[in-house]
C-alpha positions as CSV (number, residue, x, y, z in Angstrom):
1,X,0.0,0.0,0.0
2,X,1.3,2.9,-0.7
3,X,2.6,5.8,1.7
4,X,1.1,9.5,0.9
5,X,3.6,12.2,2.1
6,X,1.9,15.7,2.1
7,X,2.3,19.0,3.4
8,X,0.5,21.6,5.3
9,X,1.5,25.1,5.9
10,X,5.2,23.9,6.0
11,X,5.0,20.6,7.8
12,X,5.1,17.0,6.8
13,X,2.3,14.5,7.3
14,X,2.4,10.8,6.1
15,X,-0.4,8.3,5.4
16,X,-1.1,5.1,4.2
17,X,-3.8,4.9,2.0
18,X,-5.3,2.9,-0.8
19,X,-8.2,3.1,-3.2
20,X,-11.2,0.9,-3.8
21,X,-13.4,1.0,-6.7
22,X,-17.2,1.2,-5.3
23,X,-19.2,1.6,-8.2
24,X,-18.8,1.6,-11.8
25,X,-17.1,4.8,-11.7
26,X,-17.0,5.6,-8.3
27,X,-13.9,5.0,-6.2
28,X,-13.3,5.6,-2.3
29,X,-9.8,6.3,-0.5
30,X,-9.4,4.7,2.4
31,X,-6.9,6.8,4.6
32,X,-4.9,6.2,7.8
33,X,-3.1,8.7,9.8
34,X,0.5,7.8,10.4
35,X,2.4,11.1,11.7
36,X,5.3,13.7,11.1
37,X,7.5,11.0,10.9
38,X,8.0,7.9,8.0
39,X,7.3,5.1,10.0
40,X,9.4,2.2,10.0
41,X,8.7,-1.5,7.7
42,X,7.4,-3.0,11.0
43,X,5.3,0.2,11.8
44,X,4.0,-0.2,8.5
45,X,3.3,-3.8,8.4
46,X,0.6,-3.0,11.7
47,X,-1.0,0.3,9.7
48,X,-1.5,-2.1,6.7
49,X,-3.1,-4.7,9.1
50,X,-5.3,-1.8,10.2
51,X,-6.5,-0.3,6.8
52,X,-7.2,-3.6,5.9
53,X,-9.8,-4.3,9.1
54,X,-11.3,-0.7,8.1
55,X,-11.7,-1.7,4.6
56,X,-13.1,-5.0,5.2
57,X,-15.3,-3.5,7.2
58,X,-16.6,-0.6,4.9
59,X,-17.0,-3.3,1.9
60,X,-19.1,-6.2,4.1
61,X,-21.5,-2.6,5.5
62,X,-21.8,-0.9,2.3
63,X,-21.3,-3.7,-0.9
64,X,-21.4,-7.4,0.7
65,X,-25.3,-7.0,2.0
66,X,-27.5,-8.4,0.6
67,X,-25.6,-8.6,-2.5
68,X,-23.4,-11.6,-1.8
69,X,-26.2,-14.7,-0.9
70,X,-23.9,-17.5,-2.4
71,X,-20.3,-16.0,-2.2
72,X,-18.8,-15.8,1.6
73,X,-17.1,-12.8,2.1
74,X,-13.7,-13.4,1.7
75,X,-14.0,-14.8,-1.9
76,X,-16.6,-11.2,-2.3
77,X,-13.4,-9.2,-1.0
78,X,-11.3,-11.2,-3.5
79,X,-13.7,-10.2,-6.6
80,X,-13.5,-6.4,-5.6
81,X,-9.5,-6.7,-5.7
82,X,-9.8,-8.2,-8.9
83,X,-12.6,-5.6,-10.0
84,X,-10.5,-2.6,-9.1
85,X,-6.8,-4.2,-10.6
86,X,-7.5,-5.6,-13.8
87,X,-8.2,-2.4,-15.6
88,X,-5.1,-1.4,-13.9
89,X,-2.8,-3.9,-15.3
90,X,-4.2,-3.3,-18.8
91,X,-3.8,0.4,-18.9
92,X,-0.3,0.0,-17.6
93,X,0.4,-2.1,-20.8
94,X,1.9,-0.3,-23.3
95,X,-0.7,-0.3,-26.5
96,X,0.4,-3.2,-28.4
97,X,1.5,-5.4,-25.7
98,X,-2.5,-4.3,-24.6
99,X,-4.0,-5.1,-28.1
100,X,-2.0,-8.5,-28.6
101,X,-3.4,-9.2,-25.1
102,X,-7.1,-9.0,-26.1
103,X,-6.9,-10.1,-29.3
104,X,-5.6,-13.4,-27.8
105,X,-8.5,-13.3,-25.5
106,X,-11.4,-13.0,-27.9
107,X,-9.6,-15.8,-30.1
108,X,-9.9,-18.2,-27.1
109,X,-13.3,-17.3,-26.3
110,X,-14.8,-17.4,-29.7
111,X,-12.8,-20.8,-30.0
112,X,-13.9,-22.2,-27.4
113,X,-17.6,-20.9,-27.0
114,X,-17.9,-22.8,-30.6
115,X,-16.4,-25.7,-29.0
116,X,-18.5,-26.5,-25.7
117,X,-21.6,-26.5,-28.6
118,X,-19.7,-29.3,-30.8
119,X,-17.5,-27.2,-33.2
120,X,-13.7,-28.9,-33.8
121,X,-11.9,-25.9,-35.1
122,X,-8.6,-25.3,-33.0
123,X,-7.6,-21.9,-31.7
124,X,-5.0,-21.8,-34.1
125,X,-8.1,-22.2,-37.1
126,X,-9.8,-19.7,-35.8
127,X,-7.1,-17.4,-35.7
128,X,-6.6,-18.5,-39.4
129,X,-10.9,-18.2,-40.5
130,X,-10.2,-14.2,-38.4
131,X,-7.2,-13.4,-40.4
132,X,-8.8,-14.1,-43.3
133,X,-9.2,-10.4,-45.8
134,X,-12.7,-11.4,-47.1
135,X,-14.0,-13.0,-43.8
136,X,-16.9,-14.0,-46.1
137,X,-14.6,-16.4,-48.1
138,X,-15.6,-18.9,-44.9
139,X,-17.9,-21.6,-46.2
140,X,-18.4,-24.6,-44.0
141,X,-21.2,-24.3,-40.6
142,X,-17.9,-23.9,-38.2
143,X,-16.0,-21.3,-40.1
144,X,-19.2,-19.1,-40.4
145,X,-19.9,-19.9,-36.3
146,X,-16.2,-18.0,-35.9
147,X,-17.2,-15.0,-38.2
148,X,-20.9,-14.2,-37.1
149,X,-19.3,-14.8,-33.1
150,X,-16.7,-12.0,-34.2
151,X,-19.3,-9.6,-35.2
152,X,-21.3,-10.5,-32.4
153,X,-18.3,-9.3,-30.6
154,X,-18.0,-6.3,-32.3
155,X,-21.4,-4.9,-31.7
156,X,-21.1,-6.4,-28.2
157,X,-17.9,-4.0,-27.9
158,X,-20.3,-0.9,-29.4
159,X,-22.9,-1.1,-26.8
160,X,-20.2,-1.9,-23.6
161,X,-18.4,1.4,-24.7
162,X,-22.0,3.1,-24.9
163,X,-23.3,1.4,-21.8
164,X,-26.7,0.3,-23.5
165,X,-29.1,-1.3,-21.1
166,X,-29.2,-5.5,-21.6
167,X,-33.1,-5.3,-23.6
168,X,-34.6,-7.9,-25.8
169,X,-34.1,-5.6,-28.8
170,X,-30.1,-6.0,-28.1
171,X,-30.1,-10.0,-27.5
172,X,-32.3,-10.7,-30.7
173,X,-29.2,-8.4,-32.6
174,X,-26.9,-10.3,-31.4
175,X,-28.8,-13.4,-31.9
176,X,-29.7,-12.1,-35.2
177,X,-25.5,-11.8,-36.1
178,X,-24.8,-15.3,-34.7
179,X,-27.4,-17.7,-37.1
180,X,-27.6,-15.3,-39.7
181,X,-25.5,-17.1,-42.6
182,X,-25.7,-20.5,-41.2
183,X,-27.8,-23.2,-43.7
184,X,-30.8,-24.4,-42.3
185,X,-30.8,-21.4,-39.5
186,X,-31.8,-18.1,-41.6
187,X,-35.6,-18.1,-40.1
188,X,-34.7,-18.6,-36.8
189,X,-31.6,-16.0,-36.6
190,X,-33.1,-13.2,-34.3
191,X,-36.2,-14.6,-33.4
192,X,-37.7,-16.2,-30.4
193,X,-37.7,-19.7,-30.8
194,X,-41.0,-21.2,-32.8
195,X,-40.4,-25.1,-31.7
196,X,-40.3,-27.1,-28.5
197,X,-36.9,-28.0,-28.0
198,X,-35.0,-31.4,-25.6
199,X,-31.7,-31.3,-24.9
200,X,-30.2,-35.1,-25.3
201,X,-28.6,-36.3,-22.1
202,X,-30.9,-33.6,-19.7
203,X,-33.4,-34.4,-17.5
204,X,-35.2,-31.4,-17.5
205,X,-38.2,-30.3,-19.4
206,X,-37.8,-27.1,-21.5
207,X,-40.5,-24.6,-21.5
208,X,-43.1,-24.6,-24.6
209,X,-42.3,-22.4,-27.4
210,X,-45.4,-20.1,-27.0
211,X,-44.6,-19.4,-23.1
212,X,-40.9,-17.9,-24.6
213,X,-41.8,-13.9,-25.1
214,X,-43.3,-14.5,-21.5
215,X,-40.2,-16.0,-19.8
216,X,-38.0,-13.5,-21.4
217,X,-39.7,-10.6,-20.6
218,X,-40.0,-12.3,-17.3
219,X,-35.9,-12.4,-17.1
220,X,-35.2,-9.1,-18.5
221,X,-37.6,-7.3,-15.5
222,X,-36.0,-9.4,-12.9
223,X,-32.5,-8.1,-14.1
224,X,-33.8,-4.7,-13.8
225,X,-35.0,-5.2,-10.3
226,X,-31.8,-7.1,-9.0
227,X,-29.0,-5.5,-11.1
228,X,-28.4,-2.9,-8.0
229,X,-29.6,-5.6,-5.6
230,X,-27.1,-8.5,-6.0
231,X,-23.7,-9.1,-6.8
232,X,-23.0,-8.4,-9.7
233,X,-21.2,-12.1,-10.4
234,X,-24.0,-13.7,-8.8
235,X,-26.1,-11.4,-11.2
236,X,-24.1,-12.8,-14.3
237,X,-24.1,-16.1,-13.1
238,X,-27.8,-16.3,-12.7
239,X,-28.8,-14.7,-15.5
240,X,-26.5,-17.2,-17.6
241,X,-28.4,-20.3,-16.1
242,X,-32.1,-18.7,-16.4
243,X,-31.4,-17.9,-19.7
244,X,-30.0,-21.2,-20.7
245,X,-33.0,-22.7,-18.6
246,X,-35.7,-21.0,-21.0
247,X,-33.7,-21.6,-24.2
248,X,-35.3,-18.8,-25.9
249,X,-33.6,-19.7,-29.0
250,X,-33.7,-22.8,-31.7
251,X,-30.1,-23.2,-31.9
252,X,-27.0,-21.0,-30.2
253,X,-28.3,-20.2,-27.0
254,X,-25.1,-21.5,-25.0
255,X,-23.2,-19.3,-27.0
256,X,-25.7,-16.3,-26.0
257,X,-25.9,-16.5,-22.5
258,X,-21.9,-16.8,-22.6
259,X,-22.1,-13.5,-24.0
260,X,-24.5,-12.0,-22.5
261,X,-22.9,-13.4,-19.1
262,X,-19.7,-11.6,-20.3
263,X,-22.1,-8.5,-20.6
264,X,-23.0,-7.9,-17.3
265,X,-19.9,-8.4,-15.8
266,X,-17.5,-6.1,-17.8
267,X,-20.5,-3.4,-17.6
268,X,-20.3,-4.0,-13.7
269,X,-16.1,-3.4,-13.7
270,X,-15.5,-7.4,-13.6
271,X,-13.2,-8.7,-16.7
272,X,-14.4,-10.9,-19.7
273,X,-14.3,-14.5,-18.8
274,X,-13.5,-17.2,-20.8
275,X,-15.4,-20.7,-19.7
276,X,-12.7,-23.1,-20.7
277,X,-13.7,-25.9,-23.5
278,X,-11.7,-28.0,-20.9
279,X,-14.3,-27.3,-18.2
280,X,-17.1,-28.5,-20.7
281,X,-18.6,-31.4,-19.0
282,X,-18.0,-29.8,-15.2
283,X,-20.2,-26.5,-16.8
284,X,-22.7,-28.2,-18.0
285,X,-23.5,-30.3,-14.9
286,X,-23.6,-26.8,-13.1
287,X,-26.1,-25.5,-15.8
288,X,-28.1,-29.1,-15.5
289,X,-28.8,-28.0,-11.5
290,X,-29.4,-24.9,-12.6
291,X,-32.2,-25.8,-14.5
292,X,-34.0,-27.4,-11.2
293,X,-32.6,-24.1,-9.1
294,X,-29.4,-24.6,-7.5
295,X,-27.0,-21.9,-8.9
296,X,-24.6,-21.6,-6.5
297,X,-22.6,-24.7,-8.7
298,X,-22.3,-22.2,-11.5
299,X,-21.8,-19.6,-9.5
300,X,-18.6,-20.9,-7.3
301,X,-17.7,-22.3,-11.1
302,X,-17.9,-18.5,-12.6
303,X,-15.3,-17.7,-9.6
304,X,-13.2,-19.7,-9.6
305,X,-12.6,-18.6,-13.5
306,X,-12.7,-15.3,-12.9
307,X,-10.2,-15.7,-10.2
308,X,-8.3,-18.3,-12.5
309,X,-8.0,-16.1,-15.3
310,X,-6.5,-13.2,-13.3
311,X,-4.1,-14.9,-11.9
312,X,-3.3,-15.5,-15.8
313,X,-3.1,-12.0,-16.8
314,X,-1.0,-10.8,-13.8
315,X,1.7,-13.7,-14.6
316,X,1.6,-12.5,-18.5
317,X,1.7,-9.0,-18.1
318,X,5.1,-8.9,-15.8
319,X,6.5,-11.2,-18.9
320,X,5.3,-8.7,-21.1
């Protein structure tokens, strides 16, 4: 933590402090008075020790409750590190090291959000199908599922920078983008889903098609009501499984609520989260409880990733 040395009509004054992000772009300073004097590493070691009972405190008053209902508190305290550093690290990259950084990222996810639904394309295919000059030279079902994800992207990244409220106008664009040029798909790219749909292998019982526009406006109004009210992981988390749990679409709703899931937590400060291809089978046993319910599976699952895939970016960034 660093030491603030500042001075007042001639005399010296030290504190400790250290900065917390508390909203989306709202950030507190946490101060501690230390004296005239610089205090020693051992003097310092029992402020930081301090601040960091007076911060804990201030975050479990004023953010844990009632937001955090299937996160304890440490792991919440962990997120909110993680909230207010990654943008940090980022910006402290210099702009290509940043822009090779993403670029990465986005080729993993769109890889592997096309693999969890069956595609066998490699990263290193998709980075081919994205290099491409005329991206509509792709032909076959799982080059086009790379293309329309990268668009998707695109016009994901357009309404994040504009911070466009999550509607159903907005998911059945994106929706739209994803099926568009796929064979056999056209008429059911950006609309609610017109068939009754069973997923091989689960136990539950998807909703009829007609009860669809109901469910998802059901959704969309819960959001509203809970997107100040709980966590915003939690939030993402949730939303993810209930959306998955309707499956508003005919085909690529997996894919959506990844997105849409990525949505709601870079909107809320959080970074964009990959769900591994290698974590297939242990995601979709947390989505099969989630049908009956029981999110905190996915939720501690979403966590651990997020927690994961920081770790990732601090060890690449000091290499970088």
């Amino acid at each position: 933590m660093p030491i603030k040395k500042r001075t007042v009509k001639g005399k010296t004054y030290f504190y400790l402090e250290r900065n917390i992000r508390i909203g989306d772009k709202t950030w507190k300073t946490f101060s501690i008075y230390i004296g005239s004097k610089k205090p020693s590493k051992t003097e310092v070691a029992k402020l930081e020790k301090k601040l960091e009972q007076k911060i804990r405190k201030f975050i479990r008053n004023q953010i844990l409750k009632p937001k955090t209902q299937l996160i304890d508190e440490k792991t919440a305290m962990k997120l909110e590190r993680i909230r207010t550093s990654h943008e940090k690290i980022l910006t402290a990259l210099d702009k290509a090291s940043k822009e090779k950084y993403l670029k990465r990222q986005r080729q993993t996810f769109i890889t592997n959000t096309n693999a969890i639904e069956g595609s066998q394309l490699t990263l290193e295919q998709t980075k081919k199908i994205l290099e491409l000059k005329d991206r509509y030279e792709a032909e076959g079902r799982e080059e086009l599922e790379v293309v329309n994800m990268e668009q998707c992207l695109e016009l994901y990244d357009k309404l994040l920078d504009q911070k466009a409220e999550l509607t159903e106008k907005i998911i059945l664009k994106l929706h739209l983008l994803l099926l568009k040029t796929i064979p056999s798909y056209e008429g059911y790219a950006g609309v609610w889903r017109p068939v009754d749909v069973h997923i091989r292998g689960s136990e539950y019982d998807f909703p009829p098609w007609k009860d669809v526009p109901k469910l998802m406006t059901e959704l969309l109004n819960w959001y509203e009501k809970n997107k100040e009210k709980i966590h915003p992981v939690e939030l993402a988390a949730i939303f993810h499984t209930r959306f998955v749990t309707i499956h508003p679409f005919a085909d690529g709703n997996g894919r959506m609520a990844r997105l849409l899931m990525n949505y709601i937590l870079q909107i809320n400060g959080f970074p964009f989260t990959d769900i591994p291809f290698s974590k297939r089978d242990e995601y979709f046993d947390t989505q099969e409880e989630g049908h009956f319910g029981k999110h905190r599976p996915f939720v501690l699952f979403l966590v651990k990733e997020i927690k994961k895939q920081f770790a990732e970016l601090k060890r690449k960034t000091k290499k970088a």
